[in-house]
N, C-alpha and C positions, 0 to 999 in steps of 0.2 A: 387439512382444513385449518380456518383459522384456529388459534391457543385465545385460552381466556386469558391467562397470564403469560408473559414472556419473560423469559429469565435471562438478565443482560450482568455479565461480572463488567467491571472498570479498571483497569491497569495502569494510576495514572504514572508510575514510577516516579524519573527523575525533574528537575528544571523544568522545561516549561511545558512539559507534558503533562505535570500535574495543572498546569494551569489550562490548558485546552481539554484535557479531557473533564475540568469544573464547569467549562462551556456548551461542551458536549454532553455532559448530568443537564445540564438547563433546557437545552433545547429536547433530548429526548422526553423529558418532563410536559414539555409544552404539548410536543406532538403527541403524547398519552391524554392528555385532557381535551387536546382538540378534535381527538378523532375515537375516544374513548376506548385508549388501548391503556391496557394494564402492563406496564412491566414493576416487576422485582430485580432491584441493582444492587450488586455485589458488588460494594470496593472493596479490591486486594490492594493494601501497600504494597512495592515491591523497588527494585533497582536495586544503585548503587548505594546511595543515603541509606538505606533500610542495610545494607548487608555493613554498610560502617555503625548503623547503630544497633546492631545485634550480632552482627559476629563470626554467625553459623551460616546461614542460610540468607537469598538472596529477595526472597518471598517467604510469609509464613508458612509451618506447619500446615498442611490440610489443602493449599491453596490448589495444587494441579485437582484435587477432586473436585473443588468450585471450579473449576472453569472447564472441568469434563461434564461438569453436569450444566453447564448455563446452554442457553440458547445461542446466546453469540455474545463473544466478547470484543470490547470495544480499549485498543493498547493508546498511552500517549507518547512515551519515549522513557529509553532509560541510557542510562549511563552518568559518571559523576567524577568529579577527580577527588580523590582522596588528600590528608593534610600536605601530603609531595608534591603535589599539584598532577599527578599521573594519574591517568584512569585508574578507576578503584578496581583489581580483579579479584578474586578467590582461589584460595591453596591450589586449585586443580587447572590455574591459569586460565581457567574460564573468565570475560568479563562479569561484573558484578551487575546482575540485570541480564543472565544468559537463560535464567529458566524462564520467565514470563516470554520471551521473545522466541527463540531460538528453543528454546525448551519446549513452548509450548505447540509449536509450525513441527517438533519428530513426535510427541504425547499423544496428539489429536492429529496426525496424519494428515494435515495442512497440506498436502503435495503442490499446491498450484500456490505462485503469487503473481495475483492478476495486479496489474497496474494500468490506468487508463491515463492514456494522453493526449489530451483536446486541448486546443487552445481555447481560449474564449472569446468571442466581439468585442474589441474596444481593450484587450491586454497590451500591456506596455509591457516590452521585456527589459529589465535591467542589463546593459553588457558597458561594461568598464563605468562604473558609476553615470549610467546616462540612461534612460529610462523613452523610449521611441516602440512603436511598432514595428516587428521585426518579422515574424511569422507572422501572415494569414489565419484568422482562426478557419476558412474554409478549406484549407489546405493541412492543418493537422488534427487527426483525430484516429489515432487509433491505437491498439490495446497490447503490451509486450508481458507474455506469460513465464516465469521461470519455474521451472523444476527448483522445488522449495528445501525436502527433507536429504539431502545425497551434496553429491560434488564435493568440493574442495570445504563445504561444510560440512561433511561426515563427520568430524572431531577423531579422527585418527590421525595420530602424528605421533613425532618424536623429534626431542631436543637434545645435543649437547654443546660444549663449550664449541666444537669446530662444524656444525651441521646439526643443522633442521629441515624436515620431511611433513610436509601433509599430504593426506592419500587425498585423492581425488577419484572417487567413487561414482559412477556410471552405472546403470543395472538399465537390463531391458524392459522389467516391472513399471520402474518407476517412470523409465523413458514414455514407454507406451500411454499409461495414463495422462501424464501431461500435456503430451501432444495430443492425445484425442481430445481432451480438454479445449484445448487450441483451434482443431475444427470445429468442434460446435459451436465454438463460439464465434468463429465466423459465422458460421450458418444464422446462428441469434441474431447478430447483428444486422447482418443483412444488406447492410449497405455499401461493403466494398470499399475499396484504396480510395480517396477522392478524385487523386489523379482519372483514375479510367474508372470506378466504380465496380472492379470487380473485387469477388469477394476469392480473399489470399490467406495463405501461412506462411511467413517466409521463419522461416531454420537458420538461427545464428550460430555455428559451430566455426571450429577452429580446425577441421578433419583433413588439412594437407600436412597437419601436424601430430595430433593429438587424438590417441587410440580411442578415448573415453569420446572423443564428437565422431567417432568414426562409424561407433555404435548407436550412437544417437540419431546421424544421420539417417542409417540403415532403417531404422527404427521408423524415420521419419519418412522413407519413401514410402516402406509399406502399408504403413497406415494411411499416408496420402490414398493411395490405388481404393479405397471406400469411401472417398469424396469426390466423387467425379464433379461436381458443383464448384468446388473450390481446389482454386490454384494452389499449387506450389512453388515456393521456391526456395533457395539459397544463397546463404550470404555469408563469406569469412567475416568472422566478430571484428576482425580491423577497419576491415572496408565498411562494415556496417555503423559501427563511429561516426562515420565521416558521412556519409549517407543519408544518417536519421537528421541531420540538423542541415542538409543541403537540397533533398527530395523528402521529407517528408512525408510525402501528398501518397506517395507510393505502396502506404503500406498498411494494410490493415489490420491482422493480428501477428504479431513473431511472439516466437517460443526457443526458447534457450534452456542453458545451463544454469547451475543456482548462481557462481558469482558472479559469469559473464552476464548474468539478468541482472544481477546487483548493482554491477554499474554502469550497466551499462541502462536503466531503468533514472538513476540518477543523474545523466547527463542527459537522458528523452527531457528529463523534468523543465530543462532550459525553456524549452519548447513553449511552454505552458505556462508560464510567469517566475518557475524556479522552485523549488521545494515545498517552498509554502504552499502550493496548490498541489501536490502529491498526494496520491492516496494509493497504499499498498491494501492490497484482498486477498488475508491467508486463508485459502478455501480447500476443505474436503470433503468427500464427501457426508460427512456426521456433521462435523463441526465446522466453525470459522472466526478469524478474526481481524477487526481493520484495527487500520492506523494510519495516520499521516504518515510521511518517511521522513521528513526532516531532522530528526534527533532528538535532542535532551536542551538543547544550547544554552548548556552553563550561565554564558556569559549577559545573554538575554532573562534571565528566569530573575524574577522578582520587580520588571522594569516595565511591564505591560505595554511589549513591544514584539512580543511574539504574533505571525497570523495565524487565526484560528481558523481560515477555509479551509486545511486539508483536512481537519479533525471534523470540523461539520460536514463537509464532503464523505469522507469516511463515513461517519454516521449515520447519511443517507444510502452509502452504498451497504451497512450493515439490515438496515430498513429495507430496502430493495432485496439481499438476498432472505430473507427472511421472510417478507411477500410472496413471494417464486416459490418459497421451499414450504409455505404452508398455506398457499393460494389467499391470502390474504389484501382486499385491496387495499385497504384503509393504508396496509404500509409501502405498497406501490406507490399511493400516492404520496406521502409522504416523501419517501424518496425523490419524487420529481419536484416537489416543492423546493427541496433543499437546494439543488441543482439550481433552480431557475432561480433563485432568492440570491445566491452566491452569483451566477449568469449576473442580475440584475446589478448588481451592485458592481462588479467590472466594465459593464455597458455603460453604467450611470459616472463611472469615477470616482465615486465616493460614497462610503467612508474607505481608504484604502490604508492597509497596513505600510509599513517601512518597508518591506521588502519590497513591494511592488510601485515603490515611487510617492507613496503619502505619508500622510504626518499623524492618524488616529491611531489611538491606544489597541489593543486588541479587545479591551472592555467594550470599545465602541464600536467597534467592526462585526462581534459576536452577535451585539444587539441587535445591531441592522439587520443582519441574519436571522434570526428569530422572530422580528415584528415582521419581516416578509413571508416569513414562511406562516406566521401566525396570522397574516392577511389571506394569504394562497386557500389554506386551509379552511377560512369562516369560522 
């Protein structure tokens, strides 16, 4: 049932994370007063900055028990280059910014990161400094899940001066959950590849090679065999590269490995206008946490030229699971406001960020966001 209070921590870390996630505090704000929902907001500092200006630790003291105990939290990006100009890391060659992130997706059992990819009506996709329609938004829309906490992210390795090893870690535990994850969530969605409208899983593995997709695969057929509803299929992770940005239309939910999902989640993103509209969903079942996926961008941070859709995106889809997990409408609806408000403003062309082919600040592209969703709402 619905919570009188909801408890949301903020992670804005580094660069322009902390600046999208100040947009993201604004708009959740709004949509507590417009629809009379209470949250309580934990900022944790964290990242790189924070571990160059303390020393020890890469987030404070205490911080994993805040975000064990929030409702959902909401990440902006970390990472930072130190006075070398090299990403900042910590004695244990972890990045500096590895516990909020990566810390927090093995803590809280984060096992899925869902990622949605739709294009939108009226997207211009940037390719070689030229900005045209390029993908159909009827023709892309749909959801690539990785296996989050395992794989070649396990943090088992070893280094020395002539060879280095990371293990690449497969279990049939975690396989199993993730891919059932994968069918339901076709079944949720309900509406199938665009191409033919059937509802799919296609399995990105590497299994004419690699022992750890061989398992996954295995995995995958049998757990298929209790969705008679939904397709199966299979795809080598090479061919699938080449596929996702040529047939799109084809595919409705894929489920992978954590890195093969990494980037292969980050070249879907082309699809969609390009990073800036990304939104990563670390979900488990207890906990969860979005974020845009775009990163930290040094180079942009302080210049109010970052876009801030994947972080309001995000935050609606924080809103939406949140909704679902405590029957709540007020933040169903929210959630679709967000969505349509972010819709409206790609349909309309403007105010559009630098990424996507325009010239407004991200101060003004936030707002536009907010006074729509602030209208949607009443």
């Amino acid at each position: 049932m619905a919570k009188s209070t909801y408890d949301l921590v903020l992670l804005p870390g580094d660069g322009i994370g902390v600046e999208v996630v100040a947009e993201a505090r604004a708009l959740v704000e709004l949509v507590g007063g417009a629809l009379g929902v209470t949250f309580a907001l934990d900022e944790i500092p964290c990242g790189g900055k924070f571990y160059l200006e303390h020393g020890t630790r890469d987030w404070p003291e205490g911080a994993e028990e805040r975000c064990r105990a929030a409702d959902a939290i909401l990440l902006g990006a970390v990472g930072w280059n130190g006075p070398d100009g090299a990403p900042v890391t910590m004695p244990d060659g972890k990045m500096a910014g590895y516990s909020p992130v990566i810390g927090n997706r093995m803590r809280l059992d984060l096992y899925a990161n869902i990622r949605p990819v739709r294009c939108l009506p009226g997207m211009k996709h940037g390719i070689s400094g030229q900005f045209a329609p390029v993908w159909r938004a009827d023709r892309v829309d749909f959801v690539i899940i990785r296996e989050n906490t395992e794989g070649l992210y396990s943090g088992i390795g070893e280094r020395n001066a002539e060879r280095a090893t990371d293990l690449r870690v497969i279990t049939r535990a975690a396989s199993e959950r993730v891919i059932r994850k994968a069918f339901e969530l076709s079944r949720e969605r309900g509406k199938g590849a665009p191409a033919d409208g059937k509802k799919r899983v296609t399995c990105i593995v590497k299994h004419n090679v690699l022992q750890g997709c061989r398992l996954f695969l295995d995995v995958f057929r049998a757990i298929a065999a209790d969705y008679k509803d939904v397709e199966p299929d299979v795809a080598i992770v090479d061919a699938f590269a080449m596929f996702v940005l040529t047939q799109p239309e084809r595919y409705d939910v894929c489920v992978t490995t954590n890195m093969f999902g990494d980037i292969l989640t980050d070249l879907a993103s082309v699809l969609q206008g390009g990073m800036g509209m990304a939104v990563g969903c670390n979900v488990g079942d207890d906990h969860a946490m979005f974020e845009p996926i775009h990163g930290s961008a040094p180079p942009l941070a302080g210049k109010d030229r970052a876009n801030p859709m994947a972080m309001m995106l995000a935050t609606g889809e924080a809103f939406g699971w949140l909704g679902r997990r405590h029957d709540d409408a007020r933040l169903v609806r929210a959630h679709a406001a967000i969505e349509a408000a972010v819709a409206a403003i790609i349909a309309r062309g403007e105010p559009l960020p630098h990424d996507l082919g325009g010239h407004a600040p991200r101060s003004a592209v936030a707002a536009a966001i907010r006074d729509d969703v602030r209208a949607r709402l009443g």
